[in-house]
N, C-alpha and C positions, 0 to 999 in steps of 0.2 A: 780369341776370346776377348770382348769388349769387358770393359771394367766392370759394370755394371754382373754381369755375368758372374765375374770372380768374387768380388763381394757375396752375390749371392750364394756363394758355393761355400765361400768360409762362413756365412753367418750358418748353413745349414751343418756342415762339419761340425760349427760349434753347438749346434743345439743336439745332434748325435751326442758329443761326446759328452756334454752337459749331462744327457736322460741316462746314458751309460755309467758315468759315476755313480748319479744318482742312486742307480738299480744298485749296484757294486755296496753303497754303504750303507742302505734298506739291508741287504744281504748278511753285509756285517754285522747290526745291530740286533738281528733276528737271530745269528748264530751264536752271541754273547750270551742271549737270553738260554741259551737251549743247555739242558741240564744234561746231555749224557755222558757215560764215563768211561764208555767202550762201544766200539763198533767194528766190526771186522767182518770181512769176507774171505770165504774160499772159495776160488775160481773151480771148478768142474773141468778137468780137460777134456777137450773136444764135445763139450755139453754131452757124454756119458756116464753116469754115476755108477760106479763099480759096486754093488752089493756086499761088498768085503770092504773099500775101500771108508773108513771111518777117519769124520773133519772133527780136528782137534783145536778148541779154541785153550790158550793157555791167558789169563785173565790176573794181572800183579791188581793186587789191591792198595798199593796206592794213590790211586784217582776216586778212590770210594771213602764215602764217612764213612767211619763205624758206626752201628746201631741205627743206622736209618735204615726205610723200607726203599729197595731201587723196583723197577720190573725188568723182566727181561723179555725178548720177541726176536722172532727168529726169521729172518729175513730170506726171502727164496725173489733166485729171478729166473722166469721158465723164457723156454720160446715157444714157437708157437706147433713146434715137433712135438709138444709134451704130448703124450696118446692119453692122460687119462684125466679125468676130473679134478680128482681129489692127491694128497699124496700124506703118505704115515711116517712118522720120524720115529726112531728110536734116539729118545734122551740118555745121558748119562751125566751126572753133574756131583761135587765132593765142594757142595756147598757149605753142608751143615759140616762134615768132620773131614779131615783132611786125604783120610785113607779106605774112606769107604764112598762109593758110589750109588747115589738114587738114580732108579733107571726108573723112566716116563716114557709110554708110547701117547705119541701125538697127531691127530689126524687133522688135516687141514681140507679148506676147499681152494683149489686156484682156477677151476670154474663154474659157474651156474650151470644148471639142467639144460640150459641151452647154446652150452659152450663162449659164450660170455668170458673173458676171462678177469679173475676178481681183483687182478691188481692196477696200479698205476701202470704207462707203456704206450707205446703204439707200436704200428709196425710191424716183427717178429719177435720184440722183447718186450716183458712186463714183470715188474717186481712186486711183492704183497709182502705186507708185516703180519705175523702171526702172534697173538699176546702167549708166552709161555708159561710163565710164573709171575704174577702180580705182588712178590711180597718177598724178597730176595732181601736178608739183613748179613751184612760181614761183620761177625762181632769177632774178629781179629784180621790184622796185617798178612797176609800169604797167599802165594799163590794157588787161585782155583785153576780147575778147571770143567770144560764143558764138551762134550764127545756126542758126535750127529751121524747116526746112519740113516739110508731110507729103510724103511721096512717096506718097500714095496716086492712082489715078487719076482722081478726083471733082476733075471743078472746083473743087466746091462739097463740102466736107468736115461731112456734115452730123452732132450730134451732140459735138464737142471742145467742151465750156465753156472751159476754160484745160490752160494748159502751161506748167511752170514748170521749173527748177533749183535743185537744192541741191547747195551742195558743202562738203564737211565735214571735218576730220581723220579719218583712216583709225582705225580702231578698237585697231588692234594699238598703235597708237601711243601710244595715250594709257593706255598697262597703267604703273603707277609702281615 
C-alpha cells in the first residue's frame, strides 16, 4: 500500500468516525429533551399470548411530579404471524386509589383494510404506540400499577412479541 493510499484511508476512517459521533451526541441531546418517566416492556414468550396469561406493569412514582397531567400509550410489537387486524386490550390500572381497580377495554388497529401494517418496522417486526389515557395525574408518592390482557378470543394469541407502556409529560406541558 503506497502512502498516498494510507492517508487516504485514515482521512476517510476519520470522517466515519467524525459523522458517527456526531450522530451519537444529536442522539444525546434529543434524549435529554424527552420527558418520559416510564417505559417498560414485556417480552411474549415464543411471540404466544396466553389468554390467562396477564402483564403486570408495577410503576414507583418517584420519577413522576405530583399534580401534573403525564399520558400514557401502550406499546405493541407484532410480527408479521399476527392473523388479525385489529387487537382488544383489557386495561386495569389503581391510578386514582390505591386498592381499587379501573378496568378499560381498548381496541386498537395494527393494520389497515389492506393489511398495511400501522406501525413503525420492517421486515417480520413492527412496533405502534397506542394513546391510552391522555391525562394521568399522581397526587401522591406510591406505587401504581397497570395490568394488560388481550381480550382477543385465541387462547393462544399468536404473533404479540412484546407489550409495553410509556408514560410521559403531556406535551403542552412542557412549552416554557
Amino acid at each position: 500500500m503506497t502512502e498516498m493510499e494510507s492517508l487516504t484511508r485514515k482521512s476517510l476512517m476519520h470522517k466515519i468516525l467524525s459523522v458517527g459521533c456526531g450522530m451519537l451526541l444529536n442522539i444525546m441531546c434529543i434524549s435529554c429533551g424527552n420527558q418520559e418517566a416510564y417505559y417498560r416492556f414485556h417480552e411474549i414468550k415464543d411471540a404466544e399470548w396466553d389468554q390467562n396469561d396477564m402483564l403486570v406493569f408495577d410503576i414507583d412514582s418517584v420519577a413522576f411530579e405530583l399534580n401534573i397531567p403525564y399520558s400514557m400509550s401502550i406499546e405493541v410489537t407484532n410480527n408479521t404471524n399476527y392473523p388479525y387486524r385489529n387487537i382488544w386490550f383489557f386495561v386495569q390500572t389503581n391510578f386514582e386509589n390505591d386498592s381499587v381497580f379501573a378496568k378499560q377495554e381498548m381496541q386498537y388497529l395494527l393494520a389497515d383494510k389492506f393489511g398495511k401494517w400501522t406501525g413503525s418496522g420492517f421486515g417480520t417486526l413492527y412496533q405502534a404506540s397506542f394513546p391510552f389515557n391522555n391525562n394521568i395525574v399522581f397526587k401522591e408518592k406510591r406505587n401504581y400499577r397497570v395490568r394488560i390482557e388481550h381480550g382477543m378470543r385465541d387462547k393462544q394469541l399468536e404473533g404479540i412479541e412484546k407489550v409495553g407502556i410509556r408514560i410521559a409529560k403531556k406535551e403542552q406541558d412542557l412549552q416554557i
